[in-house]
C-alpha positions as CSV (number, residue, x, y, z in Angstrom):
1,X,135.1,23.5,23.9
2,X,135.5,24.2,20.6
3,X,133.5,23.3,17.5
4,X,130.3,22.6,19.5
5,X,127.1,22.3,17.4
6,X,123.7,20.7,18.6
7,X,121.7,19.2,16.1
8,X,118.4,17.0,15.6
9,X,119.0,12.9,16.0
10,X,119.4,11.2,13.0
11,X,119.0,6.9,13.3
12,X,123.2,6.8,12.3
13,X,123.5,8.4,15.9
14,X,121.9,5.5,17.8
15,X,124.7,3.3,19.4
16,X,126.5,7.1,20.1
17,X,123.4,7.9,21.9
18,X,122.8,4.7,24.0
19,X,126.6,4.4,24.9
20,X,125.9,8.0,26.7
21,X,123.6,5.7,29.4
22,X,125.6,2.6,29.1
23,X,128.8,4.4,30.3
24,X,126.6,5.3,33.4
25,X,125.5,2.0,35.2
26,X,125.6,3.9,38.7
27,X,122.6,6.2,36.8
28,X,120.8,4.3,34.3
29,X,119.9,0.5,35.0
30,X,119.3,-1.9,32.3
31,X,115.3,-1.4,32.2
32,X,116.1,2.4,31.9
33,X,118.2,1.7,28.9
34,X,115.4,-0.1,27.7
35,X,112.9,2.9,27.9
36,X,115.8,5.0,26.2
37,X,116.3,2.3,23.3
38,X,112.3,2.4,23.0
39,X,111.8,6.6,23.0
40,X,114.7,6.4,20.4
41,X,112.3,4.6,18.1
42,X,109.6,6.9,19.1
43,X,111.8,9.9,18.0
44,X,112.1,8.0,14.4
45,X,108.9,7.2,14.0
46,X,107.0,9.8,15.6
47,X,106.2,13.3,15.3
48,X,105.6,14.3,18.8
49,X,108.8,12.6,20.2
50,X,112.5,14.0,20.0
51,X,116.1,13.7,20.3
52,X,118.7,16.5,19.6
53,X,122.4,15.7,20.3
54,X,125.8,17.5,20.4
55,X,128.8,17.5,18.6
56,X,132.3,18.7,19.7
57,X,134.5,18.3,17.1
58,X,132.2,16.0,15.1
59,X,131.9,13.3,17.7
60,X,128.3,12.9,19.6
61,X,128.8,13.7,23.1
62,X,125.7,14.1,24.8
63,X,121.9,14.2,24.2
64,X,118.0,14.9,25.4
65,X,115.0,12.9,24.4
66,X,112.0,14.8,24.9
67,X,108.3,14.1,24.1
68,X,104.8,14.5,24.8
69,X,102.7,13.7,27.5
70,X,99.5,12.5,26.6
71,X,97.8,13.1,30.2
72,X,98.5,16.7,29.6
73,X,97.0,19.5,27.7
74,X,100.1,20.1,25.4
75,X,102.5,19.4,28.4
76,X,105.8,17.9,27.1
77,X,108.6,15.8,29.2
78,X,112.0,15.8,29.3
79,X,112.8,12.1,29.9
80,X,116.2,11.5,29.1
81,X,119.6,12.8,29.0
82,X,123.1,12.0,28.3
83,X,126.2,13.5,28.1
84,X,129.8,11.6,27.8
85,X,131.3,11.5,31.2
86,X,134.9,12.3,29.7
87,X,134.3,15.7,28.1
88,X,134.9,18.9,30.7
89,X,131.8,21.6,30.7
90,X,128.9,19.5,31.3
91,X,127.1,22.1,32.8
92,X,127.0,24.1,29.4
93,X,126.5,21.1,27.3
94,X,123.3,20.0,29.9
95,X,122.2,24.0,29.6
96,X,122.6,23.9,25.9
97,X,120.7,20.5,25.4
98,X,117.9,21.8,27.8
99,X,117.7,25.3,25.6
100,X,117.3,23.5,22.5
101,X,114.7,21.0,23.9
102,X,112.2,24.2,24.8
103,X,113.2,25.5,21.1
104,X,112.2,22.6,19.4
105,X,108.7,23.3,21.4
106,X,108.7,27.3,20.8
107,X,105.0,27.9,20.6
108,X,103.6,24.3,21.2
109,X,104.4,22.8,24.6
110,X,102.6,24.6,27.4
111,X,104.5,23.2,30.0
112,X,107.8,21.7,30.7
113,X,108.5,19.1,33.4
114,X,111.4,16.8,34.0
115,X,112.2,14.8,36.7
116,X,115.4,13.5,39.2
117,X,116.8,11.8,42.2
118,X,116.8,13.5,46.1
119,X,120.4,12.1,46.2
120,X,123.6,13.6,46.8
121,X,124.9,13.4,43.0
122,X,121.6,14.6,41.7
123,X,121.8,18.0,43.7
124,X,123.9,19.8,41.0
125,X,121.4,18.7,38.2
126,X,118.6,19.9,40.6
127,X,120.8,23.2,40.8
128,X,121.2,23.7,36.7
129,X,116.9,23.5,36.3
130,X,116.7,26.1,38.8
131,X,119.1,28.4,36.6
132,X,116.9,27.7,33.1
133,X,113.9,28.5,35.4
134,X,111.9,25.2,36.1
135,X,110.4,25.4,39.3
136,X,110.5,22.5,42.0
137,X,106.9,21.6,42.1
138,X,106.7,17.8,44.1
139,X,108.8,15.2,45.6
140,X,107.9,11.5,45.7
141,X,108.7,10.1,48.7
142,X,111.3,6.8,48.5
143,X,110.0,6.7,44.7
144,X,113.3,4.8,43.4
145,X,113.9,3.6,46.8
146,X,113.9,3.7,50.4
147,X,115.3,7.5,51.1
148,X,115.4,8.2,46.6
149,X,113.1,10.8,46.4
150,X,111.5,11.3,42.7
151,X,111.7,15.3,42.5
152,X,109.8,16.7,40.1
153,X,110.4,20.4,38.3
154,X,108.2,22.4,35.9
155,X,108.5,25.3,33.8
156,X,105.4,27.1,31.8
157,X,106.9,28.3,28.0
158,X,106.2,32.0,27.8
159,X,106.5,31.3,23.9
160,X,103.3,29.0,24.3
161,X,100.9,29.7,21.2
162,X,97.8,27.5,21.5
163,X,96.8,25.4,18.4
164,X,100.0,25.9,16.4
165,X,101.9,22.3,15.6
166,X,105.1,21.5,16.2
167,X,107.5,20.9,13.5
168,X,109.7,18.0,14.0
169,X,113.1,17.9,12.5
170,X,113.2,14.8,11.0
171,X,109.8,14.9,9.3
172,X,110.0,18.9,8.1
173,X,110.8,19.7,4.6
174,X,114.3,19.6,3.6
175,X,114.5,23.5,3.3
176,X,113.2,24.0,6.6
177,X,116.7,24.9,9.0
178,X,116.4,24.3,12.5
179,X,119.4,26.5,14.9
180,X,119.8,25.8,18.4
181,X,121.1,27.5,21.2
182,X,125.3,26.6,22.1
């Protein structure tokens, strides 16, 4: 892939975004869509919730929404992710997405978690969180139905620095660069 940048969301980037779910009925129902369409409003709006996405080429073709979890001492969840089914090296794309995710929370998320499906087409996304070093911590029993396992991965940041804030993009000041991994 060539010309590959990941950057932080910006609200022209919406219907790019959502199309990355709506191209995936067999994955994301219409409720889940409706949880994505309402976290995108948290990343505008918010300053503990985010979205980076990347380009090839200058087209958005995938992205992660991450944010905080309130239960936790600053524990922060991966809840989304999207990448455009048509493009080849999604495994890079979903590493690079993941990598910038736990850069955007350096020093200020403790711990990482994210969550899949026990199916068949899940076990290769199961596969990449064992490679960036989330652990497999609990399974769900027929969560999302009858044999669907919800398994759940962590990871603790070794970057974690207790007290500092996390700067979101979209509300840092306009000098302030932000570089992700690719």
């Amino acid at each position: 892939m060539s010309n590959i940048s990941i950057r932080p969301y910006c609200a022209s980037d919406y219907d790019a975004v959502v199309k990355h779910y709506t191209d995936l009925p067999k994955f994301f129902t219409e409720r889940s869509i409706g949880h994505i369409k309402r976290d995108l409003e948290n990343v505008e709006t918010r300053n503990d919730y985010f979205c980076n996405v990347v380009e090839v080429s200058a087209k958005v073709v995938g992205n992660i929404i991450f944010g905080r979890d309130y239960y936790g001492d600053d524990v922060y969840e991966f809840k989304w992710m999207g990448i455009d089914p048509t493009i080849g090296s999604k495994a890079s794309v979903f590493k690079s997405l993941m990598l910038s995710g736990e850069a955007n929370l350096k020093s200020t998320g403790r711990i990482f978690y994210l969550y899949t499906s026990d199916t068949e087409n899940e076990r290769a996304t199961q596969k990449l969180f064992l490679q960036l070093g989330y652990e497999k911590c609990g399974i769900i029993p027929d969560y999302w139905d009858d044999g669907d396992n919800k398994v759940i991965f962590t990871k603790r940041n070794p970057h974690y620095n207790k007290g500092e804030e996390c700067v979101h993009p979209l509300f840092a000041p306009q000098d302030m660069a932000f570089s992700y991994p690719v």
